[in-house]
KEGU-617282 format. One line per 4 residues: number of its first residue (from 1); for each residue x, y, z of N, C-alpha, C, O. Coordinates in steps of 0.05 Angstrom, whole numbers. Layout:
NUM	X:Y:Z:X:Y:Z:X:Y:Z:X:Y:Z | ...;
This chain:
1	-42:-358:94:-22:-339:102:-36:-315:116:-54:-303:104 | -24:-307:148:-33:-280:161:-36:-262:135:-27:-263:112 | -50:-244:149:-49:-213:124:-21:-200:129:-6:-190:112 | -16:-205:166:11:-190:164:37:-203:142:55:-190:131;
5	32:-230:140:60:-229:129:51:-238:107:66:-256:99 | 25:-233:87:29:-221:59:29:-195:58:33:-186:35 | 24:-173:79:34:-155:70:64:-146:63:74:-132:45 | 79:-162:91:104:-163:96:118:-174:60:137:-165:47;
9	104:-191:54:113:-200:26:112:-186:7:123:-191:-14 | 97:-164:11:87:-148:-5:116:-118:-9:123:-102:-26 | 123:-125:24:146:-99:17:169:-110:12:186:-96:0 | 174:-134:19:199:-156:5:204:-151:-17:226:-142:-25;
13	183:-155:-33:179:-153:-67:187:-129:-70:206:-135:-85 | 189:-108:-68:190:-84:-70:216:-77:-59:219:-52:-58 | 234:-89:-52:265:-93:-43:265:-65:-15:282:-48:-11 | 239:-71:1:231:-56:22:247:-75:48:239:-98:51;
17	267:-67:66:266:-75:90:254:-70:111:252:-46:117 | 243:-90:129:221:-76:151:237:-90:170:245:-113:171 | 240:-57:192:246:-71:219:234:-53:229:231:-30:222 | 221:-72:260:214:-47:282:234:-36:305:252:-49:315;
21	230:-15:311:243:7:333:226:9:352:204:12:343 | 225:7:376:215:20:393:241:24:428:265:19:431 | 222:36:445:236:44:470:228:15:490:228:20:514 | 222:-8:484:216:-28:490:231:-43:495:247:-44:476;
25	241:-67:521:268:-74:523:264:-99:506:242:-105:495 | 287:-115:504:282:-132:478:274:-160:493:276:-180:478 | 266:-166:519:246:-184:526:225:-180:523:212:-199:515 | 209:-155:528:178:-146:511:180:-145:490:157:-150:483;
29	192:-143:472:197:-147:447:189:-168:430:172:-170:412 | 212:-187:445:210:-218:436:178:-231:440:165:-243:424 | 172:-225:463:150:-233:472:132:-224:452:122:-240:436 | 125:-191:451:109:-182:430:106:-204:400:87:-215:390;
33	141:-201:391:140:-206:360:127:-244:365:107:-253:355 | 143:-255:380:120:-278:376:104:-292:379:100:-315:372 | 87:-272:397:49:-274:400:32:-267:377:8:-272:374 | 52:-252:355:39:-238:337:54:-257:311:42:-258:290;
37	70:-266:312:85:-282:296:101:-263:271:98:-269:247 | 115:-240:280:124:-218:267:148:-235:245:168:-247:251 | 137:-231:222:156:-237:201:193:-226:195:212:-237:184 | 190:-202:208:212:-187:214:224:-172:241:211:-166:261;
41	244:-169:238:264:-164:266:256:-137:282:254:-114:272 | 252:-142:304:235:-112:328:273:-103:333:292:-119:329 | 275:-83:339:304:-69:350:297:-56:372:283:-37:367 | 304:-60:400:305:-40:414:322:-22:423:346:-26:427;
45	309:1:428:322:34:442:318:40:469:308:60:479 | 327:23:480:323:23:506:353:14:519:369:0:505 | 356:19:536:339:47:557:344:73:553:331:89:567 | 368:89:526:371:107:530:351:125:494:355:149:488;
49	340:114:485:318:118:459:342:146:444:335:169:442 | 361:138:438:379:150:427:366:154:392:365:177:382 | 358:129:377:349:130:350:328:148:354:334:171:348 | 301:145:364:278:145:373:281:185:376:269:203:363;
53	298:186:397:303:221:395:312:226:370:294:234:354 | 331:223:362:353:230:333:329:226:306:330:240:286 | 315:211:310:295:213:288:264:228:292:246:229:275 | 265:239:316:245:259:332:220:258:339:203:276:342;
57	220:230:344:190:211:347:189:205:385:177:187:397 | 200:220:392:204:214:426:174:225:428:166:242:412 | 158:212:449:135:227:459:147:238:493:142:224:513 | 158:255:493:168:267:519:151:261:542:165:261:562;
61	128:255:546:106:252:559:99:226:570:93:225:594 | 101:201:553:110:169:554:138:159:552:150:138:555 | 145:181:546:176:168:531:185:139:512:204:123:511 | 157:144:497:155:120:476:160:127:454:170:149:455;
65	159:119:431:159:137:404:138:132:404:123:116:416 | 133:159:372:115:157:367:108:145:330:119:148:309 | 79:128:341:82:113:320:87:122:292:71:135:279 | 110:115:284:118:132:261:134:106:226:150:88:227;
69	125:114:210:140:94:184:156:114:167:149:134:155 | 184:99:170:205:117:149:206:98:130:202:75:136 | 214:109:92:225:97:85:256:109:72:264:128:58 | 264:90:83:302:108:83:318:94:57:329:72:62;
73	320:101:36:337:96:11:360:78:26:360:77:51 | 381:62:9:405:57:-1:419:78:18:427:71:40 | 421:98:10:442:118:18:440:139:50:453:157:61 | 416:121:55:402:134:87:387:159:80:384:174:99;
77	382:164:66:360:184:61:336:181:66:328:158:62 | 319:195:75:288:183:93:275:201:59:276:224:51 | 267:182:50:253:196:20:226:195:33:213:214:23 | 210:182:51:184:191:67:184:184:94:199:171:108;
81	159:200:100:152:192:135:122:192:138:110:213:131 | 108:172:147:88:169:157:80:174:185:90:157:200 | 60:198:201:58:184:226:31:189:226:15:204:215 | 32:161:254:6:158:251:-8:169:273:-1:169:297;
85	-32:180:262:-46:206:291:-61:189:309:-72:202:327 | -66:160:309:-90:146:326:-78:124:323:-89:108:308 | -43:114:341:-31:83:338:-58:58:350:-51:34:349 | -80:64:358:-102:49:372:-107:33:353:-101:9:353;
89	-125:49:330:-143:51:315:-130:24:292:-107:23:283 | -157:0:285:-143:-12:270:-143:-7:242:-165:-9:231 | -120:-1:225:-112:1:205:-91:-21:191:-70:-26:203 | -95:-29:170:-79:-42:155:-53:-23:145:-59:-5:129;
93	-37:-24:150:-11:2:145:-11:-9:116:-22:6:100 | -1:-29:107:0:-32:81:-10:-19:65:3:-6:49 | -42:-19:66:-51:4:51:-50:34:48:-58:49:30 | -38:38:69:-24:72:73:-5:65:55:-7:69:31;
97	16:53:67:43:61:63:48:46:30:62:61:15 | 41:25:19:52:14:-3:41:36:-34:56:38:-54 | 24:44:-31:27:64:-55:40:87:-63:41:101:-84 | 52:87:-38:72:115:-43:94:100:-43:114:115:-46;
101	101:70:-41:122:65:-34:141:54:-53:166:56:-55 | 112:37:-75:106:39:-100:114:59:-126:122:52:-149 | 111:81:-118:111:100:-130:146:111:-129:159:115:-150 | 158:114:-99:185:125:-99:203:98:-111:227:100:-114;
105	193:81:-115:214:60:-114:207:51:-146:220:33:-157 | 190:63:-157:186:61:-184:179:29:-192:188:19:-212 | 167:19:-179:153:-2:-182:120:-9:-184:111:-18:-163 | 104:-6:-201:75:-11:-196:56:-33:-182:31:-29:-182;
């Protein structure tokens, strides 16, 4: 099994839904998610990045978002936000994001 989709398993368990957002039309998209074999659903904001502003991750400059992880309760509440200062750089997000995620969701 990829690392991506035991990590992906990893936020399942944890009754975490993952979807991606971006300003990407949903033929780059598709293409992206399955070169990479994305376990979960990409959404796009394109052409008018309506979410993307409203959640305040627009990079005015690219007009991309910016790489950013919410996690939004039941009731739409963003109980955290991750962003990330170097989207280049390779990092396993899992390990960022699952101990805090762990923690709000009261699960060890």
């Amino acid at each position: 099994m990829s690392a991506r989709k035991a990590n992906y398993k990893s936020f399942e368990a944890l009754g975490v839904q993952v979807l991606g957002v971006s300003a990407n039309t949903t033929f780059s998209q598709q293409t992206f998610a399955e070169s990479l074999k994305l376990p979960y659903p990409l959404l796009s904001d394109f052409p008018d990045r309506k979410a993307i502003r409203a959640y305040g991750i627009l990079n005015e400059r690219t007009m991309t978002a910016i790489r950013t992880f919410f996690l939004i309760d039941r009731q739409g509440v963003i109980r955290k936000k991750w962003v990330i200062d170097n989207p280049t750089t390779t990092v396993v997000y899992s390990d960022i994001l699952l101990p805090d995620i762990r923690a709000i969701v009261g699960k060890p």
